[in-house]
N, C-alpha and C positions, 0 to 999 in steps of 0.2 A: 809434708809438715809445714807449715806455716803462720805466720801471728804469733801472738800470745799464747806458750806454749812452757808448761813446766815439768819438769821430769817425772814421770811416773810408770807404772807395771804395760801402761799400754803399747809403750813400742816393743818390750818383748812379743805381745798379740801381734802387733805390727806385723812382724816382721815371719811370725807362724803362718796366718794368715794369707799374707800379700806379698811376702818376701820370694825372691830378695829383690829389692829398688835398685832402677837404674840409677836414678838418680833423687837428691833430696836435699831441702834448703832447711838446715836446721838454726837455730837462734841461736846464739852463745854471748849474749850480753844482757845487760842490767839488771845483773843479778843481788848484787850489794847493796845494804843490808840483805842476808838471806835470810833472816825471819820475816821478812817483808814480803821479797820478792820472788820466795823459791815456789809459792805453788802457782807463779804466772810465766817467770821466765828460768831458763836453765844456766846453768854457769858450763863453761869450756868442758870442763872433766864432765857432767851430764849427757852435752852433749855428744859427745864422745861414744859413750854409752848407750845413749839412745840411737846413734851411729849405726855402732855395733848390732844391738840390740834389733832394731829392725829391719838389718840384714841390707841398707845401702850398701851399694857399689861403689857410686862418688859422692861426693856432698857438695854444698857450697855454706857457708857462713852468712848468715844472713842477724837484723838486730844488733845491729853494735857501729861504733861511730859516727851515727848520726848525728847526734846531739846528747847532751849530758844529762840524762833522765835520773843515771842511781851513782851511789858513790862512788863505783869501780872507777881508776881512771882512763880516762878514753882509747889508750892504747892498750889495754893491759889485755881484752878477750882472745883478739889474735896469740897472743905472748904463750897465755894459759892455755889455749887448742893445740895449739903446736907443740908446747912440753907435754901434753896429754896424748896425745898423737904418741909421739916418741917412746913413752910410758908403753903405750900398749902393741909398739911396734908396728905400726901403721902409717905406712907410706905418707909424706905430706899430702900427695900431688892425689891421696884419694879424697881429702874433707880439705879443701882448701877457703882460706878469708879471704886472699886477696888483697888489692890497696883500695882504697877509698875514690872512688869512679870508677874503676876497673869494670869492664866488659867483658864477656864469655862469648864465645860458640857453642853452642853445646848440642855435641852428637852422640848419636847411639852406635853402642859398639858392633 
């Protein structure tokens, strides 16, 4: 998953399909206003769902912090993935944001 990306029935398919993903960069920003911006980008709890939904293993956070595109405020994606997370009892360390420059390794299990 990647880009401009807004929540819909597909990562259910996803994840029938092609599931379950090693791994997967989902968006979780600029989603505010949501009558604007929901059928392009997904908000934290979407993502989440579409997490779920398409049967990832780990995720990364990806679309958020860059720069002030929509009215959410710039910290606030990380804030909402994390209580979303928590919500659906799901490890941090499987859908993680990161800080802003932060680098990965990323292996397969």
């Amino acid at each position: 998953m990647q880009a401009d990306t807004g929540y819909c029935p597909a990562f259910h398919e996803i994840g029938e399909r092609h599931g379950p993903i090693d791994f997967g960069m989902i968006p979780i920003g600029a989603y505010d206003p949501c009558e604007i911006m929901q059928a392009m980008h997904m908000n934290p709890e979407e993502a989440v769902e579409a997490f779920v939904e398409s049967g990832c293993r780990r995720a990364a956070a990806m679309h958020w912090g860059t720069f002030q595109l929509t009215d959410e405020p710039m910290g606030e994606p990380p804030l909402r993935l994390s209580a979303a997370l928590e919500a659906r009892n799901i490890a941090a360390e499987k859908f993680i944001a990161g800080n802003i420059g932060q680098s990965w390794e990323i292996q397969r299990n």
